[in-house]
Structure formats: structure tokens, C-alpha cells
C-alpha positions in Angstrom: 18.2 3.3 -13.0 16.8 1.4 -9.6 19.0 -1.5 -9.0 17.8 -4.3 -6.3 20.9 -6.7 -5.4 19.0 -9.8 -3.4 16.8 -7.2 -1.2 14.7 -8.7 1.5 12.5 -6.7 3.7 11.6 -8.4 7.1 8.7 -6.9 9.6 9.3 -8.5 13.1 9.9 -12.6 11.9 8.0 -11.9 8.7 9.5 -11.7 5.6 7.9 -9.3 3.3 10.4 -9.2 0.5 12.8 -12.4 -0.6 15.5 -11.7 -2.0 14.8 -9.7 -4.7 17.2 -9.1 -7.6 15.4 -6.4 -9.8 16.3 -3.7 -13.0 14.4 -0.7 -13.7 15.8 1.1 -16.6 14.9 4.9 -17.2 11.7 5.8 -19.1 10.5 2.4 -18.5 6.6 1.3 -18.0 6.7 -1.2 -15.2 3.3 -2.5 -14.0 3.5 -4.7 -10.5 0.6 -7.2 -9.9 -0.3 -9.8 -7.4 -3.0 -10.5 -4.7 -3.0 -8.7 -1.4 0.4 -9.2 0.5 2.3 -10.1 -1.9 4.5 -7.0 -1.6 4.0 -5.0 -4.1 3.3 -1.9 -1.4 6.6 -2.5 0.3 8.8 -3.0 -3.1 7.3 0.2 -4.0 8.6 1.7 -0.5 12.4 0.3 -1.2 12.2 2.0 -4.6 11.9 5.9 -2.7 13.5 5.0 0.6 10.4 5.4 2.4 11.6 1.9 3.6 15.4 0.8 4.0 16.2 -3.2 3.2 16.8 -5.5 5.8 19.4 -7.4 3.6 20.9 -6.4 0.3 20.7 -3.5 -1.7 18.4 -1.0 -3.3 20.4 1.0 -5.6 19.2 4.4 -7.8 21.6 5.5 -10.6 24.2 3.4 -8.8 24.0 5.1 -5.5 23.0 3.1 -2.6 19.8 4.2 -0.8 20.4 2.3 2.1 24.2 4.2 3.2 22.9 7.4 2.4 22.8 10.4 5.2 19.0 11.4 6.1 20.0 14.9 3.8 21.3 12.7 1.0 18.5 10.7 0.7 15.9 14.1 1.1 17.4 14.7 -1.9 17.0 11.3 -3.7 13.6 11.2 -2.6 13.1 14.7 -4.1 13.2 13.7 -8.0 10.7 10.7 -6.6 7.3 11.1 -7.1 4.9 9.0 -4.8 1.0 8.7 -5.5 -0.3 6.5 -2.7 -3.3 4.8 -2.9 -4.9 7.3 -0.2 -3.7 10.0 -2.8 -2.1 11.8 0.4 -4.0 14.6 -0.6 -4.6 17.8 2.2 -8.8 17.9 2.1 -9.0 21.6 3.2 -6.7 23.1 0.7 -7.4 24.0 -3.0 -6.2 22.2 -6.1 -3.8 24.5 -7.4 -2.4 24.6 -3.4 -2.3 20.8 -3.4 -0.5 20.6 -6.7 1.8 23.2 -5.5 2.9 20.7 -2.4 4.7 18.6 -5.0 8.1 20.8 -4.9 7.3 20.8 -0.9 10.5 18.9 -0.6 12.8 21.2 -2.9 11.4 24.6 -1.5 11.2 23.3 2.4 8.2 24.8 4.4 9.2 28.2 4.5 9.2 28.4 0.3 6.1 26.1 0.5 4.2 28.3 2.7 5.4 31.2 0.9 3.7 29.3 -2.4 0.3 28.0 -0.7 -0.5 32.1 0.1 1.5 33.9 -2.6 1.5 32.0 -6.1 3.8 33.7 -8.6 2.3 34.2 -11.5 4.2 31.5 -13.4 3.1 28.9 -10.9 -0.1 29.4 -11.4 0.6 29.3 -14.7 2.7 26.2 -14.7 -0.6 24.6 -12.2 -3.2 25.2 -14.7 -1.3 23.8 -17.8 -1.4 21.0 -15.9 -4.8 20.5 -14.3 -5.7 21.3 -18.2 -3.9 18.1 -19.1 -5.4 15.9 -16.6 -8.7 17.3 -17.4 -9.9 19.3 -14.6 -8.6 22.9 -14.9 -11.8 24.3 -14.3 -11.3 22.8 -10.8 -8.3 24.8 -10.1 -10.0 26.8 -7.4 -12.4 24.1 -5.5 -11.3 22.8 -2.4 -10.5 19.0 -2.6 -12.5 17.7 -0.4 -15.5 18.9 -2.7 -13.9 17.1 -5.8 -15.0 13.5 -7.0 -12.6 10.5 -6.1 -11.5 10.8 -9.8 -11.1 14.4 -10.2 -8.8 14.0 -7.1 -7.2 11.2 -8.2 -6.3 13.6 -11.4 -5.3 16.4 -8.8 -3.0 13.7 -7.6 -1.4 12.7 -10.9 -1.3 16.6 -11.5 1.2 17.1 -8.5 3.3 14.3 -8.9 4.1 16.0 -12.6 4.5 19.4 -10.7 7.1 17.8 -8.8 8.8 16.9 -12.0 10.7 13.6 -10.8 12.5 11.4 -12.3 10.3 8.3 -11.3 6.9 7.7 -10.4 5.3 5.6 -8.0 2.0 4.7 -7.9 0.9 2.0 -5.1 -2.8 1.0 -6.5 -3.9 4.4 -7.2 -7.1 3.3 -8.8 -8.3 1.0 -6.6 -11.2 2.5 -5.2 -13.1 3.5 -8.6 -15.0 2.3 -10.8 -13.5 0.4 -14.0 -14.6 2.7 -16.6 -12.7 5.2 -14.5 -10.1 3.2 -13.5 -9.2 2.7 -17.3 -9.3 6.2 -18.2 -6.9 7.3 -15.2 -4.4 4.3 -16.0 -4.8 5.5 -19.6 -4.1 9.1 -18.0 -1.3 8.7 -15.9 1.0 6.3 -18.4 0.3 8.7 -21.3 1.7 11.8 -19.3 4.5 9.7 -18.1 5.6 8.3 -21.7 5.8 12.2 -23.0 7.7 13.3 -20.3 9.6 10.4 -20.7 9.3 9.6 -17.0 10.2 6.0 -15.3 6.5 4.9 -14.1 6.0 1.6 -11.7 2.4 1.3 -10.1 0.8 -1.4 -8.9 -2.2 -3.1 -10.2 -4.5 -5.5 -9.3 -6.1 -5.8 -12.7 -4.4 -7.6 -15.1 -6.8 -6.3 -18.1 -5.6 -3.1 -17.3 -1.6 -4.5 -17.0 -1.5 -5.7 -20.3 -3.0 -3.1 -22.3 -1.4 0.0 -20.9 1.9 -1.4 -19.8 5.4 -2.7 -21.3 6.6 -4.5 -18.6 4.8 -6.9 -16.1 5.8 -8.0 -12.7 3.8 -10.8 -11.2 4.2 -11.3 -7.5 3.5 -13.4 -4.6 4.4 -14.2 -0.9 7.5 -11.3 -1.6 8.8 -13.2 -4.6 8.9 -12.0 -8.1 7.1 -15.2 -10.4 7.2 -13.4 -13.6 8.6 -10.6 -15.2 8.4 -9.6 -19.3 6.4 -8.0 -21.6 2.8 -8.8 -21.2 2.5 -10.3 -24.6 5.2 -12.8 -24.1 3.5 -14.1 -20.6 1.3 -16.2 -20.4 -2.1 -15.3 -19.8 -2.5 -17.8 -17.3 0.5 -17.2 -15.2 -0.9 -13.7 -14.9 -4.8 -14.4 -14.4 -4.0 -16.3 -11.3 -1.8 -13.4 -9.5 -4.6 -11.2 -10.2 
């Protein structure tokens, strides 16, 4: 469970997060939406200690992130899986290498290395089950930087399940395709997440796409949260004008 006890996030004199007091349960689908700077990008940072709160807490399954040693928190950060809106992918490589750099924090770069030039046979076979559920196994071989911005947006949903995590976290991951494809990815990525019963937050700028695909919706603006519920019990106008 992710826990945020009246977290603030301050760059220089600017405060990018107020204050926040926050629940995520496990298994839940939480959507975050709001215009440009409204901090969904640095909530999402709090949530896998990428970023450490200025004031307050951030806590995950009661243990707080911010008074963790830099090995502790490797380890937190390990069952974490982070899709950033860049995808973070490594152009030269192939996709079964790329998806294999998911568990690059559990084997360290010696195991990693070991992986990206000898794959065991059951981590190939592990990789192609699922490329084949994201829809591009016959891709499993071409170098990334060949792919489509939605295949490798699917190469990057792929390793983010090959990490196997306990959370997701997606910062806009769809933002730079087209909405037919934006649909079917969102569609994508919160399907695998409910069957592996994972705890998905990503953040959304299109509230279409909030309120079909997701349970819970958090509106936000100027590093406050305005509204937070199911997407059927708010308002359509509170949401349309975060969007």
C-alpha cells in the first residue's frame, strides 16, 4: 500500500507538491490527470523514490521511503516498475534484450550482462510469452530503434511485466501517439495489470480515456489533488476542465 502523510515537494522556492495526503491500495487502477505542471510527473517520482519529499511522508506497505539506506530502497524500488513517458528504452539493443533489462536491478550488471549475451532458454521463453501478449512477438529479434512508437511502447509495457513488480508507474506513456493507438495501449496496459493483479497509477491527459479504462480518478492542479473517486461519481465537468 503507498501511503502519503501531507507530502510536499519543493524545487528551489517552488512548490511542486502541497501537502498531499494520499491512499493507494494494492491491485488498485488509479488514473492521475491534470494540465501540464500540475504534478502529476513528480507524485509519480515520490511513489518509486526516484524523488524523496521535502516535508512529510511517502510511505509503501508502511515502510517509509524517505529513512530508507540507498540499499534498502534499491530494493523497494526493485518490485516498482517505471514506464516513463520517453519509454527509457536502449535504441541499439533487441526486444527480447530490452525486455530482459527489467530484472536489471535484481540481477545487477554482472547477471544483466550475463542475460543480454547468454539468454537461458527459459528467459527467452518467459520474453516471448510476453511480447505474444502485448502483440508483437514476431518482433522479438528487431532492434528497437526499427520498431514503430507503438510497438515500442508495447516493448515497454512488456518489460515492466518482466520485471514482475508489485506497482506500476506509468508517467503519460501514450502521449505521443495517435488516439486510436493511444486507446488500444491504455486498453493494453490496464488489462495485463488487472490479471496479474498489479497496483497500476499512470498519468493521463485525456479524460475520455480516464473514465472508460480506469476505477479511480485523480484530478490535479498547481500540486494539489481537486478530486479523487470513481469516475462515474465525478462530475464530468470537474474533470473536463483538468484535462
Amino acid at each position: 500500500m503507498l501511503e502519503f502523510q501531507s507530502a510536499s515537494l519543493s524545487y528551489g522556492g517552488t512548490k511542486a507538491l502541497d501537502a498531499i495526503d494520499l491512499t493507494i491500495r494494492p491491485g488498485e487502477q488509479v488514473c492521475l490527470i491534470g494540465p501540464s505542471g500540475a504534478g502529476k510527473s513528480s507524485l509519480l517520482g515520490l511513489m518509486n523514490g526516484r524523488l524523496a519529499a521535502s516535508e512529510g511522508s511517502v510511505l509503501l506497505d508502511g515502510k517509509n521511503l524517505g529513512e530508507l539506506s540507498g540499499q534498502e530502497l534499491k530494493g523497494v524500488r526493485s518490485t516498482i516498475a517505471w514506464v516513463p513517458q520517453d519509454l527509457g528504452l536502449v535504441p541499439h539493443l533487441r526486444v527480447n534484450q530490452n525486455v530482459a533489462c527489467g530484472r536489471a536491478a535484481k540481477k545487477g550488471l554482472v547477471g544483466l550482462l550475463k542475460s543480454l549475451l547468454i539468454m537461458g532458454k527459459g528467459e527467452k521463453e518467459e520474453i516471448a510469452s510476453l511480447l505474444r501478449r502485448v502483440g508483437i512477438e514476431e518482433k522479438i529479434f528487431s532492434r528497437v530503434d526499427h520498431l514503430s512508437g507503438g510497438q515500442q511502447q508495447r516493448v515497454a509495457i512488456a518489460r515492466a511485466l518482466y520485471q514482475n513488480p508489485q506497482i506500476i508507474l506509468a508517467d503519460e506513456p501514450v502521449s505521443a501517439v495517435d488516439p486510436e493507438r493511444a486507446k488500444s495501449l491504455v486498453e493494453l496496459l490496464t488489462g495485463l495489470a488487472r490479471e496479474e493483479k498489479k497496483t497500476l497509477v499512470m498519468s493521463l491527459h485525456d479524460v475520455s480515456l480516464a473514465r472508460r479504462y480506469f476505477d479511480r480518478v485523480i484530478g490535479m492542479r498547481a500540486g494539489k489533488i481537486i478530486v479523487d473517486g470513481r469516475p462515474d461519481e465525478i462530475g464530468l465537468e470537474k474533470l473536463f476542465r483538468l484535462d
